[in-house]
C-alpha positions as CSV (number, residue, x, y, z in Angstrom):
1,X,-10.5,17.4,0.5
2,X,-9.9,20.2,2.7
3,X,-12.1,19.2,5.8
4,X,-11.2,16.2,8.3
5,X,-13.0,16.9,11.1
6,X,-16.3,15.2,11.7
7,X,-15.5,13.0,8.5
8,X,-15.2,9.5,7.7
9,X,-12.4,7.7,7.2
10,X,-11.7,3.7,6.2
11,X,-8.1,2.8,6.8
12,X,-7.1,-1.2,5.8
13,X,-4.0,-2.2,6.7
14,X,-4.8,-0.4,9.5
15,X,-2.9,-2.4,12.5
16,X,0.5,-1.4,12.1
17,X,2.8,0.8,9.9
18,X,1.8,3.3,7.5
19,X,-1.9,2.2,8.7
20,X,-1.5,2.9,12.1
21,X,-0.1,5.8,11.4
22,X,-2.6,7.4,9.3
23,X,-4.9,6.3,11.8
24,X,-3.3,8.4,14.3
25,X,-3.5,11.4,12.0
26,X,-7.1,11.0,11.8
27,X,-7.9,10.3,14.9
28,X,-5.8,13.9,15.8
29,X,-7.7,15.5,13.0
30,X,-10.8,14.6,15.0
31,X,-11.9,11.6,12.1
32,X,-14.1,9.0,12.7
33,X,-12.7,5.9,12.0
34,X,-12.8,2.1,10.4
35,X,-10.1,0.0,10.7
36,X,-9.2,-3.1,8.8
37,X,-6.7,-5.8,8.9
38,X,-6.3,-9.1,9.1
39,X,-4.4,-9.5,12.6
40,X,-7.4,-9.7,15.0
41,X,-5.0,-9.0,18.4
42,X,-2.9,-5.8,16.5
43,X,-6.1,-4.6,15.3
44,X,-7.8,-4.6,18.4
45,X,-5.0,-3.6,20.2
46,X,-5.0,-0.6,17.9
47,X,-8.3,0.5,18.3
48,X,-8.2,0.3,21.8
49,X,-5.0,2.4,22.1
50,X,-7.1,5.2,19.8
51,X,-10.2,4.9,22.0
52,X,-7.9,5.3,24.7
53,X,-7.0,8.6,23.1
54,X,-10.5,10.0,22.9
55,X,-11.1,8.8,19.1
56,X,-14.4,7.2,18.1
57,X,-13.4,4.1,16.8
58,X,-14.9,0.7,14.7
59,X,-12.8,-1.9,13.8
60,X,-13.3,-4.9,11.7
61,X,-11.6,-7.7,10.0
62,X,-11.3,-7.9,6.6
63,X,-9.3,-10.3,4.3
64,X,-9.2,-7.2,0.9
65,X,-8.5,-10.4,-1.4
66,X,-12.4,-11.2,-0.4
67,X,-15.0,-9.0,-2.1
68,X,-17.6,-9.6,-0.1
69,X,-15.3,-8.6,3.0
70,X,-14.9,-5.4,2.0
71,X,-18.6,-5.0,0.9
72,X,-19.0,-5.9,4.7
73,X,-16.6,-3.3,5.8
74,X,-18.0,-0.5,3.9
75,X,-21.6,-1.6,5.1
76,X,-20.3,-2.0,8.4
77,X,-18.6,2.0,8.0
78,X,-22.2,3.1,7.1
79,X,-24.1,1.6,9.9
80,X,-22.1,3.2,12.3
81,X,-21.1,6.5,10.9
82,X,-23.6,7.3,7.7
83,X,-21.1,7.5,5.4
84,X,-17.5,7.3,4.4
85,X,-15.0,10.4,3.3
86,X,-11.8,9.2,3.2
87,X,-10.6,5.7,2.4
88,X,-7.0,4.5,2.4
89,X,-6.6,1.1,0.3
90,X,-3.3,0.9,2.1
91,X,-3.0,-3.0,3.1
92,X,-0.1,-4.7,1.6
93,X,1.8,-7.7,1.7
94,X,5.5,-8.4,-0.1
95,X,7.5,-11.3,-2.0
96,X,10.8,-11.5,-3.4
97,X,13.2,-13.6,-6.0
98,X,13.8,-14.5,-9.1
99,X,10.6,-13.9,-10.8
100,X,10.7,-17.4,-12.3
101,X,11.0,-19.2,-8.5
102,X,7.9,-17.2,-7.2
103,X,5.0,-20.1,-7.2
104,X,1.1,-20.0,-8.1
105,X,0.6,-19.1,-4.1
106,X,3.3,-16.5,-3.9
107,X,1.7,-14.8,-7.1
108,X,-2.4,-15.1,-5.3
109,X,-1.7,-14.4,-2.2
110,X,0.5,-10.7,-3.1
111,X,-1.8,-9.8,-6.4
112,X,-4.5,-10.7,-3.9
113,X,-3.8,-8.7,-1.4
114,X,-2.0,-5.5,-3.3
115,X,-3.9,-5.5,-6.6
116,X,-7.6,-7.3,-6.3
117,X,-7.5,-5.3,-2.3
118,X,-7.3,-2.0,-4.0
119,X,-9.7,-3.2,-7.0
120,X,-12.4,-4.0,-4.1
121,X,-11.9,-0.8,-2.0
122,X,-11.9,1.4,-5.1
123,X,-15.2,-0.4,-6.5
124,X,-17.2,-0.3,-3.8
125,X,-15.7,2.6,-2.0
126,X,-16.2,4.9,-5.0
127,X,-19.8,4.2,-5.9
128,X,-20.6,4.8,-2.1
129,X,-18.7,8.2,-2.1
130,X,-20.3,9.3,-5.4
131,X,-24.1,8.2,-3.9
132,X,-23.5,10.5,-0.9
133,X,-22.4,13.3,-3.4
134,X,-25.6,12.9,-5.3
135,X,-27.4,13.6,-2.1
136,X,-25.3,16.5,-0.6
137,X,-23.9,18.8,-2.6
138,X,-21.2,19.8,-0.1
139,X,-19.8,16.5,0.0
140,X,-16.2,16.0,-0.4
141,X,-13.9,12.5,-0.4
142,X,-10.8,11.0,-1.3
143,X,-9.0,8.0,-2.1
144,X,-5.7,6.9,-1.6
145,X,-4.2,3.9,-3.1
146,X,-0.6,2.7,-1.3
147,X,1.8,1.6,-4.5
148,X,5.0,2.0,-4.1
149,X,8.7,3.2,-5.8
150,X,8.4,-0.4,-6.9
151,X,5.2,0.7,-8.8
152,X,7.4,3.1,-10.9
153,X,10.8,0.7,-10.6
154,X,11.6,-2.4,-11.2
155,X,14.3,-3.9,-9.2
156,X,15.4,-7.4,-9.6
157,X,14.4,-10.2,-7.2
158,X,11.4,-8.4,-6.4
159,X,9.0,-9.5,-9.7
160,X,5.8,-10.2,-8.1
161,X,5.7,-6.8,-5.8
162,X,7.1,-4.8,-9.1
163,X,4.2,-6.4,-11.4
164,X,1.6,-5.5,-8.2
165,X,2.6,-2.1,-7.4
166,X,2.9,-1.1,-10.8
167,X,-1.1,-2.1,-11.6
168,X,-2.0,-0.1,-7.9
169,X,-0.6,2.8,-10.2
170,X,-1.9,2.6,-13.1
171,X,-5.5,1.7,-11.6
172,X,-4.7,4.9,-9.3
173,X,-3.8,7.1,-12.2
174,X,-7.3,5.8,-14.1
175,X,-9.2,6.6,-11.1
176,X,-8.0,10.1,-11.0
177,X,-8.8,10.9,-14.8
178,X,-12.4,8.9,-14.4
179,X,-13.3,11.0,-11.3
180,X,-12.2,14.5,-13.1
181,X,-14.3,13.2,-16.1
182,X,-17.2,12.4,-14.4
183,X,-16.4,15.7,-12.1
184,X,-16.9,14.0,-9.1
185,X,-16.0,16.1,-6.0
186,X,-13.6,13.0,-4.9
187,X,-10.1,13.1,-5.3
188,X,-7.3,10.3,-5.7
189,X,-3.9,9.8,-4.6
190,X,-1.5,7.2,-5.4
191,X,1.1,7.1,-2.3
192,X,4.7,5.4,-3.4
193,X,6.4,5.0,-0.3
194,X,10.1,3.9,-0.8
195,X,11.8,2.5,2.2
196,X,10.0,3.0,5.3
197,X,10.4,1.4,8.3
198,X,7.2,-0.9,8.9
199,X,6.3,-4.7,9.0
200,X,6.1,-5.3,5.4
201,X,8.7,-7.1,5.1
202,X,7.5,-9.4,7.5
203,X,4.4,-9.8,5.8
204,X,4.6,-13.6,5.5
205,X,3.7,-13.9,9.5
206,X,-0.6,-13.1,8.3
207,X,0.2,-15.2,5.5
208,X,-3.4,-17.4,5.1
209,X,-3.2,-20.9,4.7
210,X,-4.8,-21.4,1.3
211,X,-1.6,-19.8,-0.4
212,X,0.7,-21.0,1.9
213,X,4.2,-21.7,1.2
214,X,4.4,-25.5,0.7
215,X,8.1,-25.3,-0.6
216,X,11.5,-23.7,1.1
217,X,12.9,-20.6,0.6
218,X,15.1,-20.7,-2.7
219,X,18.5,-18.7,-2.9
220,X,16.9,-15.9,-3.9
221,X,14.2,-15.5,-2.3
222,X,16.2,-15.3,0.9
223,X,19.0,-12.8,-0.6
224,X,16.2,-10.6,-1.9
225,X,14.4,-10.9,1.8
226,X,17.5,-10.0,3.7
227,X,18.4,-7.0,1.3
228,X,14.8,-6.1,2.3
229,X,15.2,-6.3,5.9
230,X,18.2,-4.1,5.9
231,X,16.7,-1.6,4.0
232,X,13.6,-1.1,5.7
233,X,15.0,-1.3,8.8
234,X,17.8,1.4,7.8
235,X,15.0,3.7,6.4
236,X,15.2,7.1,7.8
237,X,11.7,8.7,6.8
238,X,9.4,7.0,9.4
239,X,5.8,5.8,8.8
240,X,4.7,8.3,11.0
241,X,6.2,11.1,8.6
242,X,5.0,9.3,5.7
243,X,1.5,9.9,7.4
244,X,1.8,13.5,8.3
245,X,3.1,14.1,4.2
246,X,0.2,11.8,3.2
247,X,-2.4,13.9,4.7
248,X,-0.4,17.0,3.5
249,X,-1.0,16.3,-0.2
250,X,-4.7,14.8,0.7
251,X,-5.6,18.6,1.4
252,X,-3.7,19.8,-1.0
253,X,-5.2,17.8,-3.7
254,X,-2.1,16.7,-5.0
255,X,-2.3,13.3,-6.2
256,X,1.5,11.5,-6.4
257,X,2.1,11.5,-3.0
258,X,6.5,10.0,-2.5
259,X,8.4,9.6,0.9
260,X,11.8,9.9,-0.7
261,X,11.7,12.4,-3.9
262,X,15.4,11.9,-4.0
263,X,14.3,8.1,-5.6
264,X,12.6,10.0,-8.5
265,X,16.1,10.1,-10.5
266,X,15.1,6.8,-10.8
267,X,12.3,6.9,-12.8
268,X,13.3,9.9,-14.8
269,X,15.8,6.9,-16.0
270,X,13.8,4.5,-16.5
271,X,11.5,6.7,-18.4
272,X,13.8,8.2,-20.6
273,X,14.7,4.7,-21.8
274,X,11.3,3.9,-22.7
275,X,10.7,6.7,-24.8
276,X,14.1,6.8,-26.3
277,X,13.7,2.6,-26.9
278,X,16.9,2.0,-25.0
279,X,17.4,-1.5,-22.6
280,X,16.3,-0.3,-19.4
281,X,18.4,0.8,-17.2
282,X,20.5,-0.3,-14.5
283,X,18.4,0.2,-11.1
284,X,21.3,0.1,-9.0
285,X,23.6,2.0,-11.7
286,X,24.2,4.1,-8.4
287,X,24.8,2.0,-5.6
288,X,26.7,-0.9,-7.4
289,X,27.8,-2.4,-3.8
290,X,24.0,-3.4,-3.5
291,X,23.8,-5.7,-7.0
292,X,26.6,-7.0,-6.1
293,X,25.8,-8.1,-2.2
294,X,22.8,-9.0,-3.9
295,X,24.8,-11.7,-6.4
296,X,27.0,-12.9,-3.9
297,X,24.0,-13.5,-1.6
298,X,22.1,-15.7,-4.3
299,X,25.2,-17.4,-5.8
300,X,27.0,-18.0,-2.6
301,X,24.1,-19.8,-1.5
302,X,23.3,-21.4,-4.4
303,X,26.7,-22.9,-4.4
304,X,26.6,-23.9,-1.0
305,X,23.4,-26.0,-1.6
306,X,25.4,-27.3,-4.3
């Protein structure tokens, strides 16, 4: 996709962090826009601060675990705008622990949100983009799915956002080959973000109440969510510059889109394990102060509460 202007783009997630921040890339590009999230006063708030910029601007609420709330969104993108270009199945949400103390809810609410949000926006947003090709020739879209380095890694204490991240690739990487089969003038991109500093690790404050937490914390879970903090809060690629890449490789047609490349050593790892049929690897082989905070975090507060 090599044009911007005058096109139309469908951001979810779109009230704060990476979202907001491709929104403001498109909105500079001279986009049209549709915003999504589930925080009615951010997303407003964020709309109005783009308006304020000149942008031409919907917004809408939209819960992506709900179908028929994205079917609304996209119908909602047509209605005002005619069609839709771009889309960026970018909302997310995060959990952490021992994969064994993650409950039923934990496991809904983040595949609900990371995997079946995806699953919607790339079902209904592709067979949209593909009708409007049939009809003009010139057309041109593109769909980017946020994953993760947790999509290609798999760090302890983070099961449920490893398992999640990891489908929003693989589902990415079958779009791709689907679209080039079918030769649909659409492109795909998987983003994997490592870590940036946004409000995903907060994402428990939009948490809805049928897959609340109805237990505490464990151990774990709060080791694994302060090692998160700190990270994300120490990251030095901003979301803003994850943006400005994102849209880089959109017009480049490039289609694994990373903030931190250096992380990639990573994977190679991991990968070379699974073809030579080795254990995998140690994921903090490299930084062996982290596993170890991480231990004394979960066993010094498991024997305290002991």
């Amino acid at each position: 996709m090599k044009t911007f202007r005058d096109r139309v783009v469908v951001i979810t997630g779109a009230a704060s962090g990476l979202g907001r921040q491709f929104a403001e890339v498109a909105a500079r590009e001279g986009m049209h826009l549709v915003l999504a999230d589930v925080q009615a006063d951010a997303l407003e708030r964020a709309a109005g601060e783009l308006r304020g910029q000149g942008a031409s601007v919907i917004a809408q609420l939209c819960d992506v675990r709900k179908g028929e709330q994205v079917q609304a969104l996209a119908d909602a993108a047509v209605a005002a705008f005619g069609a839709v270009h771009l889309v960026f199945n970018n909302a997310g949400v995060g959990a952490a622990g021992l994969i064994w103390e993650n409950t039923e809810a934990d496991w809904e609410w983040v595949m609900g949100v990371n995997v079946w949000g995806v699953i919607h926006g790339v079902r209904i947003f592709t067979r949209l983009m593909l009708d409007a090709a049939a009809k003009a020739p010139s057309f041109e879209g593109h769909i980017v799915n946020t994953a993760s380095m947790a999509g290609l890694l798999n760090a302890p204490a983070m099961g449920v956002y490893n398992v999640a991240k990891h489908a929003v690739v693989s589902l990415s990487e079958t779009l791709y080959h689907d679209l080039q089969l079918v030769g649909a003038p659409i492109g795909a991109s998987v983003l994997c973000p490592y870590f940036v500093p946004t409000g995903i690790s907060q994402s428990h404050r939009n948490r809805p109440d049928d897959v609340r937490m109805t237990v505490g914390p464990t151990a774990s879970q709060l080791a694994a969510q302060f090692m998160t903090d700190k990270a994300v809060a120490s990251g030095k690629v901003s979301a803003a510059q994850v943006a400005e890449i994102t849209f880089r490789a959109i017009a480049e047609g490039r289609f694994y889109i990373y903030s931190h490349p250096e992380a990639l050593a990573g994977v190679r790892d991991n990968l070379e394990s699974v073809v030579a049929g080795v254990n995998p690897p140690d994921p903090y082989a490299a930084t062996p102060q982290i596993r170890a905070l991480l231990q004394a975090k979960i066993n010094g507060a498991s024997t305290s509460k002991g």
